[in-house]
Structures are given as structure tokens and as C-alpha cells.
PATI-280876 format. One line per 5 residues: their letters; for each residue x, y, z of C-alpha. Coordinates in nm, 4 decimals. Layout:
a) X,Y,Z ~ ...
% end
This chain:
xxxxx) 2.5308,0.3601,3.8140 ~ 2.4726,0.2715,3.4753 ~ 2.5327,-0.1197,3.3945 ~ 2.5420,-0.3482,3.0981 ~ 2.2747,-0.5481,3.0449
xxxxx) 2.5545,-0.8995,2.8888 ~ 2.4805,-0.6732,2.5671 ~ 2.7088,-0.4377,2.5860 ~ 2.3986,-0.1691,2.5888 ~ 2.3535,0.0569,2.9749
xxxxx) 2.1251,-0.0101,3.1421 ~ 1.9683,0.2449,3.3517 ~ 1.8273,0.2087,3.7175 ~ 1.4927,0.4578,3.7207 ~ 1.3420,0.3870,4.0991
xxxxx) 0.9574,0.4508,4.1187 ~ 0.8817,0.6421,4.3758 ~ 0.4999,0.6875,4.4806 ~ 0.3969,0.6780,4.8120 ~ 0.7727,0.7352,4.8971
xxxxx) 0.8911,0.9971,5.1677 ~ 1.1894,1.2848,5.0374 ~ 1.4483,1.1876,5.2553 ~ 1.3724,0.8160,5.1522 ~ 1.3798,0.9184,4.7590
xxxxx) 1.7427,1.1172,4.8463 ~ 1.8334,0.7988,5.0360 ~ 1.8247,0.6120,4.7250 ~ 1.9463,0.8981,4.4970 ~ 2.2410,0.8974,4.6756
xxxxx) 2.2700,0.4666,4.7145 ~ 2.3317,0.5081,4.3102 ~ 2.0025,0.5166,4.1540 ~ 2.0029,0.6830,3.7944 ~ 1.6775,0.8034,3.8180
xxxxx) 1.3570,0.8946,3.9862 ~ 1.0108,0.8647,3.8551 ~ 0.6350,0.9546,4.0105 ~ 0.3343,0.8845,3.8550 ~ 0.1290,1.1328,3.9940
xxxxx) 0.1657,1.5390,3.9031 ~ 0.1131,1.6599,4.2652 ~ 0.3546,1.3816,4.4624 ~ 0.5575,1.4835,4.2083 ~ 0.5067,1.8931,4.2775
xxxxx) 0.5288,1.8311,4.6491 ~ 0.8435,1.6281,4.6429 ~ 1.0575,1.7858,4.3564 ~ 1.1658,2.1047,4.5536 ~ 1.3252,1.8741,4.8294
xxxxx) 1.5188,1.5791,4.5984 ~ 1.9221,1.5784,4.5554 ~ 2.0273,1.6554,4.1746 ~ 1.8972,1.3271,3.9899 ~ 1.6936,1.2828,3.6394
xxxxx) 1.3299,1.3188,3.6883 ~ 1.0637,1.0997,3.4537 ~ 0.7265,1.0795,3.4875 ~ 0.5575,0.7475,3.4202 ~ 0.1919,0.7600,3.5238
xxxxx) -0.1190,0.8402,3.3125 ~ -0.0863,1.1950,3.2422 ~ -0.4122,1.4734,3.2233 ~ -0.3415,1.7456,2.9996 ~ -0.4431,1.9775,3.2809
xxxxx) -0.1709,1.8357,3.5469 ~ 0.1581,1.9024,3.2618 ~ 0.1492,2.2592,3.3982 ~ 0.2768,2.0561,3.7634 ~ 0.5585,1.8821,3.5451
xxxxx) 0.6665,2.1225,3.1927 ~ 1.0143,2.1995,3.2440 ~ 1.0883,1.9724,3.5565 ~ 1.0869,1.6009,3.3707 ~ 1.3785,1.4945,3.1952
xxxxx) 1.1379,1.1811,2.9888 ~ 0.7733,1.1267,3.0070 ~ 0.7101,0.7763,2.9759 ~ 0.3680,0.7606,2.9152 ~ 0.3061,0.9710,2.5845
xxxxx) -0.0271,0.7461,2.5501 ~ -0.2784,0.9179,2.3150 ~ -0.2714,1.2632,2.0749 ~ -0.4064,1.5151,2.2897 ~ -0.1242,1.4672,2.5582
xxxxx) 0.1280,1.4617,2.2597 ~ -0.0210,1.8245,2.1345 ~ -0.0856,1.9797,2.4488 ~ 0.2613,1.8993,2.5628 ~ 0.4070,2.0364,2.2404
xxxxx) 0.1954,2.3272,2.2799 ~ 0.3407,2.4466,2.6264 ~ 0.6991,2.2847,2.5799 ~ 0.7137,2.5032,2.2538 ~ 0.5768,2.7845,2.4457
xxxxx) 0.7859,2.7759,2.7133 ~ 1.0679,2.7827,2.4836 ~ 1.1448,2.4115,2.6078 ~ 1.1911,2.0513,2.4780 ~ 0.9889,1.7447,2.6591
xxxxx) 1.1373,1.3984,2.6284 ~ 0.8632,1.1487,2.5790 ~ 0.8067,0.7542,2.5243 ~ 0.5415,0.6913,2.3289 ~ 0.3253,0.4281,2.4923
xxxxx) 0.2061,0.1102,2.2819 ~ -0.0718,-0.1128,2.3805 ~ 0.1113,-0.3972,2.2409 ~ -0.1495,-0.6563,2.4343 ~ -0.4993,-0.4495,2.3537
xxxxx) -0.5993,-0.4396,2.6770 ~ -0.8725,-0.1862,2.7434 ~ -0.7752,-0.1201,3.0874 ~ -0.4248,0.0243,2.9067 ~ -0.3734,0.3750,2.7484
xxxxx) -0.1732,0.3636,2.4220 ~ -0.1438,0.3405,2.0636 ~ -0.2090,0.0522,1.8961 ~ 0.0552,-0.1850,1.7434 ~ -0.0338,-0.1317,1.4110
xxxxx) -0.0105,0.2328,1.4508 ~ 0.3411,0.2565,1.5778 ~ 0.5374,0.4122,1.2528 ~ 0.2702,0.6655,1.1864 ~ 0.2373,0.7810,1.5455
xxxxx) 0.6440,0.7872,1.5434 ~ 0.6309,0.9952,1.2350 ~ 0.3234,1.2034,1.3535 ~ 0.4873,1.2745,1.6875 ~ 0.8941,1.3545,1.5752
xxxxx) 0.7926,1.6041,1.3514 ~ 0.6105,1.7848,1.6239 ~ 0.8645,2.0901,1.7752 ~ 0.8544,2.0946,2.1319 ~ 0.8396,1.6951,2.1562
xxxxx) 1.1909,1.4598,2.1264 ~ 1.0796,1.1065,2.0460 ~ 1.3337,0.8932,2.2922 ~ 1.1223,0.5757,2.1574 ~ 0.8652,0.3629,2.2705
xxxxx) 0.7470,0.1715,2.5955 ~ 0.4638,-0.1182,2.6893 ~ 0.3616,-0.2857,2.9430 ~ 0.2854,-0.6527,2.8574 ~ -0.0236,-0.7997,2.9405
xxx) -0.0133,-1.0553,3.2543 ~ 0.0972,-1.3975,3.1512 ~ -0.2249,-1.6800,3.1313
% end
């Protein structure tokens, strides 16, 4: 279902689906959608087994103890937020003979309540993080803060 954006670049429909039943998730799958995503390990564990072929991300907070629920099954982690999720998930995507798609997460706004690298950090966490086997760099994502 992939559209242009008036840029000539696709654009990509990724449905979030927490709190969402399987046969509502296939529902949509089948409507078009180009993706799914959860944000929590265990909807995500419970649900997978059950959903029609369709990309997989994962775009919640992510504890290094819950990738064992996800290594192998996402296609991009959105949410590459902090070091210790970058190395653990190298560390199992490398030794599962596997390579994990991530976004790495900027906190473009400062917020405390937000995980992420800072602005001023981006190129060197790029760097840091491509050269790391088991991890693909797809680029970055933020969530702006709310308007004032």
C-alpha cells in the first residue's frame, strides 16, 4: 500500500496495534496496511503466532531482558533509545547469527519523561551504533515535544 507522500518518496502505513485483538490486527493486514507494530514484548509474543504474513516493528520502550520475546521476529525496532539496548541487541542478533533493524531514538525536545539520545549526540551515536555487527542503522526517529 505504499504511497507518495507529493515528494515522490513512499510512504509507509505501520498500524499500532496495542490493546488490539488478532483477528482485528489480520483485519487490517489484509485492508492494506504495510505494517504492524506493538509496543509491548508479551502482546507482541501472544499475538505474533496468529497474524497473516506482514512486517513486524516494535516501537515501545524496550528492556534488555524482554528482546529474547522479539530477536528474530521484528523486521525494525524503532526505539533503539540508549547503549545498553544497542549492545545487548547486537550481542544476541550476532549470536543468533541474525541482523536487527533499528531506529535510533533522539530526544530532539529534552524531555525527561523521553528515552533517547541527545541531539548533539546524533553523529557519534550513528557512528558508534553502524559499526556494531548484528545492528543495521535504518536511521533515526523522535517524538516532538507537545506544542505550548
Amino acid at each position: 500500500m505504499q504511497a507518495g507522500n507529493g515528494y515522490g518518496e513512499p510512504v509507509l502505513l505501520v498500524a499500532a496495534t496495542k490493546m488490539q485483538t488478532v483477528e482485528a490486527i489480520n483485519c487490517a493486514i489484509e485492508a492494506g496496511v504495510d505494517a504492524v507494530a506493538e509496543n509491548k514484548p508479551q502482546e507482541f509474543r501472544d499475538k505474533n503466532e496468529g497474524l497473516l504474513p506482514c512486517p513486524r516493528h516494535f516501537i515501545g520502550h524496550l528492556q534488555t531482558n524482554k528482546i529474547k520475546y522479539l530477536l528474530g521476529k521484528i523486521d525494525l525496532y524503532h526505539s533503539c533509545d540508549r547503549e545498553e539496548l544497542a549492545c545487548e541487541l547486537a550481542r544476541q542478533s550476532q549470536a543468533k547469527g541474525i541482523v536487527s533493524n533499528v531506529l535510533i531514538q533522539i530526544n530532539v525536545g529534552e524531555e525527561d519523561t523521553k528515552g533517547g539520545y541527545s541531539y548533539e549526540d546524533a553523529q557519534e551515536v550513528f557512528t558508534r551504533l553502524t559499526a556494531m555487527k548484528g545492528l543495521c542503522v535504518r536511521g533515526f526517529m523522535a517524538m516532538l515535544p507537545a506544542a505550548c
